[in-house]
N, C-alpha and C positions, 0 to 999 in steps of 0.2 A: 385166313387161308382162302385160296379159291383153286380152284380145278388147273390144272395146265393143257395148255393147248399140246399141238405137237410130241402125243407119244404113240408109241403100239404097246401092246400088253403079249407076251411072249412067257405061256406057264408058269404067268406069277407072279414073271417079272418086267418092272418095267421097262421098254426101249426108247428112250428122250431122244427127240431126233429136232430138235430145235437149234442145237450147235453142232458142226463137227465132230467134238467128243464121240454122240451118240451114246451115249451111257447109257448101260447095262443093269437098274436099279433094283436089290433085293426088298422086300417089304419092310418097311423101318430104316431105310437106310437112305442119301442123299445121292445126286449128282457131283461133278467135280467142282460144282459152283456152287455147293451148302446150302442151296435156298429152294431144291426144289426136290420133294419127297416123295417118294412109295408110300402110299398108306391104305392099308389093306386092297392093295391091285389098282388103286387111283393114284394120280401124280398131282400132287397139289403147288401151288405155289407157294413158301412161306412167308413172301415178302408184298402180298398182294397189300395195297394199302399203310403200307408202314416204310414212311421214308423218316430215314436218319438226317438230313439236311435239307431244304426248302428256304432258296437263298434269291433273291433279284441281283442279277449280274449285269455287269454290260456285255452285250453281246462278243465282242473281241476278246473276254476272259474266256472265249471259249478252245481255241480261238476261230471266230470268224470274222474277216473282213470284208466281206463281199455281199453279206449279207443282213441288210436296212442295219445298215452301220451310224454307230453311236444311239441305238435303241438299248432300255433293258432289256431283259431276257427271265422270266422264272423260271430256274433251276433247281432240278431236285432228284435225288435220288435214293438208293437205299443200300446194304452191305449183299458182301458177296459177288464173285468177276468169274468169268472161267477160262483168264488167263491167270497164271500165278509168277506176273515177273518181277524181277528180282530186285529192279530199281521202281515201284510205284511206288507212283508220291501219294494216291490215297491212301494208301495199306491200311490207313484202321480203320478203314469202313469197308472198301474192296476182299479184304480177309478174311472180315469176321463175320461170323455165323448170325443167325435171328435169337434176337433175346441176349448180346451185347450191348444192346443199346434200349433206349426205353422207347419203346413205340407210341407214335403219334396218329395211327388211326385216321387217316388224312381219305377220304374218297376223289377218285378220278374228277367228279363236277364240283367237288371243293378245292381240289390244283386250279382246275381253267378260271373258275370263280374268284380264288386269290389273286390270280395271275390279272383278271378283267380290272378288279378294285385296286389295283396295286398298278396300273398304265403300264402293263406291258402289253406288246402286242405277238407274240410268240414265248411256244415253251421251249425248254431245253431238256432231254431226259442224258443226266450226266454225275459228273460226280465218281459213279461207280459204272460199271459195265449194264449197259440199260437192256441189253440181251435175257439177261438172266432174270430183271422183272419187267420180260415181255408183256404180259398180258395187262398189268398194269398201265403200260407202255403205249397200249394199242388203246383200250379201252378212255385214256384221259383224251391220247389224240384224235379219236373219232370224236367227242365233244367241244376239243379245241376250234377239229373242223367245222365244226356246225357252226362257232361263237366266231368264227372269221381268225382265231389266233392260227397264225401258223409254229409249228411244230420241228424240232433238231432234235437230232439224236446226234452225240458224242460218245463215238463208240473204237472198238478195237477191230469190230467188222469179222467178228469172228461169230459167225451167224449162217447157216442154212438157206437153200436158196428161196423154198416156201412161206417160210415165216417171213423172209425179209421182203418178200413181194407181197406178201398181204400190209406189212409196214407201209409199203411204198403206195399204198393207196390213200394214206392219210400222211406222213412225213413230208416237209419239202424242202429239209436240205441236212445236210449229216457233215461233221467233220471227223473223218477215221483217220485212227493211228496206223504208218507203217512204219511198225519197230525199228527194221534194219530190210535191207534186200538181202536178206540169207536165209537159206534154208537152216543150217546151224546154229546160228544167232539166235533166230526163231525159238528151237526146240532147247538150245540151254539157259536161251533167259526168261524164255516166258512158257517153256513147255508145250507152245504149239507150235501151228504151222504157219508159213506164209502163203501158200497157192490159196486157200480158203477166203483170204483178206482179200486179195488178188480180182478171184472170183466173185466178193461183193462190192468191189468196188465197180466194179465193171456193169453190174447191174444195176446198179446205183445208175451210174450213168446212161444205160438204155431205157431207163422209168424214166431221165431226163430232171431227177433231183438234183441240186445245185448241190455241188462236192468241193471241200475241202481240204487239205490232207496234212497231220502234222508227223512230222519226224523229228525225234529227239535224237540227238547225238551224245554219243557216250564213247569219252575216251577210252582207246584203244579196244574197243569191239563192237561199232558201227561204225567208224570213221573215216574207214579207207575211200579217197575220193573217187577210183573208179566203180564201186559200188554201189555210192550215192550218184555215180553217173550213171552206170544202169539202170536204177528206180527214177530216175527222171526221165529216161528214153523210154522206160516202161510208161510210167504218166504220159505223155506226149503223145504214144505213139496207141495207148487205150483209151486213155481219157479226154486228153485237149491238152493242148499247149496254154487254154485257159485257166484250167484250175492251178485253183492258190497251192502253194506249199510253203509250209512255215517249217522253219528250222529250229527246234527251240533249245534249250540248255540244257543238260542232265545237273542235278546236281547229290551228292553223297548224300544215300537214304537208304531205308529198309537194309537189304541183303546186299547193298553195293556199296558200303562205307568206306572201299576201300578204293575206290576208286575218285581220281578230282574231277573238278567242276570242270564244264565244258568252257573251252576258250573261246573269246570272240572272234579271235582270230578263226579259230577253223570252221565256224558257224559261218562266217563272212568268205570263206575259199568253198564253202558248201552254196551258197547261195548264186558263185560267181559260177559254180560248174553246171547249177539248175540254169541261169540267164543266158549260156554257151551255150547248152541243149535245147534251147528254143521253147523253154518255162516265160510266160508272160508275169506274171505275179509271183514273187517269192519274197517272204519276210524273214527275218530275223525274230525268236525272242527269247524269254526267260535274262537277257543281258538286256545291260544299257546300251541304245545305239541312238543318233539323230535320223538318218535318212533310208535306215534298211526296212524301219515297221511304218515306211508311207506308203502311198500307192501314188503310183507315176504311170501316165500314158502311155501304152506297149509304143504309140504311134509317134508323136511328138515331144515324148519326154515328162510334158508338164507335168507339175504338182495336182492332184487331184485328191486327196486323201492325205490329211496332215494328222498320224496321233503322238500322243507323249501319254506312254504306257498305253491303258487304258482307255487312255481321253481322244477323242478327235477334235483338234483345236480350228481348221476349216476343211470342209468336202466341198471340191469345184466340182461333182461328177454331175450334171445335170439331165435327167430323162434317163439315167443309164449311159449318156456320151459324156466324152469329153468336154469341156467346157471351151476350150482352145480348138479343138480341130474337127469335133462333133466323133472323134473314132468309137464305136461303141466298146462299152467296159463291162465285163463278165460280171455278172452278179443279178441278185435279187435286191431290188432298191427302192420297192413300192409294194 
């Protein structure tokens, strides 16, 4: 355990003001993310130190593409999210409580140190909601920073605006999810809110961290195209017409078995109404496709980023340009 950052102490109990929620903590009792406890008038962390997964990825499983692409990535996180929606594909780790799983007792300068001997050159705090073992979060990334690795978070973006600007002094680039552009959607599939997500992304971007943004489509309740076209005019018109947005697949899980898999087709009329809205970069994935998960010249067209799945099979992007017309291409590439 270690101490939590971000509470007040209010006659006893505690007030966690790290997420939204804001929780109201009895002594002996948890937040709405299970991992972070009153104990006798202190909030501790339960998850400090103990990740359930510690995996080398490629960087695009995350998904980024923009960022020093076809690099691994050391990925790692631990259980417990303080969304609870209804289609996650982590659920058994995102879920569940400490002491589900057998603890690996992993320290902050033993991640960056795995990560050095193992050639990667940035971390990923992912997997599960990396808000909720913030402090572990900050603490690996401040030594990441020292060791030259740089640092993602894969998160929900459902975060505070304090904590996530002390993040933003070490982090240098985040892919958040936006579930759905609804206020409704929000609160019945994942129990929170969307202004909140809104609100960190947007500072995300004035810290001037490189953003990435996925949205999962799920039949028949995020799918309507003029919705997905107001979260694109939203992007465009807060964020850049540069950042990536990837579209990716829903498929039946958890609490949504009753619902099918996303079509490619609608994934591909989502992607056509981001590229009308004046989106430079938008993918496809979770499907198979050939030409939607490349990256092509806003300018010129050309091929500059060739993957199949996972893989990047050639990048023409040279210095950050174009290789064809020199147009500069959004991303972190060195």
């Amino acid at each position: 355990m270690k101490e939590a950052l971000y509470y007040k102490k209010l006659n006893g109990i505690i007030n966690c003001v790290l997420c939204p929620w804001k929780c109201m903590i009895i002594n002996g009792n948890v937040g709405v993310c299970r991992v972070r406890k009153n104990i006798d008038g202190k909030l501790y962390s339960l998850v400090y130190r103990n990740p359930v997964s510690v995996a080398v990825d490629p960087i695009e499983k995350k998904p980024l593409y923009h960022f020093l692409p076809g690099t691994e990535i050391l990925s790692f996180g631990t259980v417990g999210c303080n969304l609870k929606c209804l289609h996650c594909q982590n659920f058994e780790t995102s879920q569940a409580e400490p002491g589900d799983f057998p603890e690996h007792k992993v320290m902050p300068g033993e991640i960056v140190e795995r990560a050095i001997n193992l050639g990667c050159n940035s971390i990923a705090y992912t997997y599960n909601e990396p808000t909720i073992f913030y402090e572990y979060v900050l603490d690996t990334a401040k030594i990441a920073r020292k060791k030259r690795l740089k640092n993602v978070i894969v998160s929900n973006g459902y975060i505070n605006e304090a904590p996530l600007l002390e993040w933003c002094k070490y982090i240098d680039g985040a892919n958040i999810d936006i579930k759905g552009f609804d206020e409704n959607f929000y609160r019945k599939i994942t129990t929170a809110k969307l202004e909140p997500v809104l609100d960190a992304l947007k500072i995300l971007k004035k810290k001037k961290k490189w953003i990435e943004i996925t949205n999962l489509i799920i039949p028949a309740l995020n799918d309507e195209l003029k919705k997905i076209e107001e979260m694109c005019g939203w992007i465009k018109n807060n964020l850049g017409a540069e950042v990536p947005l990837h579209f990716t697949a829903f498929y039946p899980t958890y609490k949504l078995t009753d619902k099918p898999r996303t079509s490619t087709e609608i994934l591909l009329k989502a992607r056509d109404v981001a590229l009308k809205t004046g989106l430079k970069y938008v993918y496809v994935g979770n499907v198979y496709t050939t030409e939607e998960g490349n990256t092509y010249c806003p300018k010129c067209k050309s091929l500059l980023i060739e993957r199949n799945g996972f893989s990047i099979t050639q990048n023409n992007v040279k210095h950050g340009k174009c290789f064809n017309c020199s147009e500069k291409i959004a991303g972190v590439w060195e």
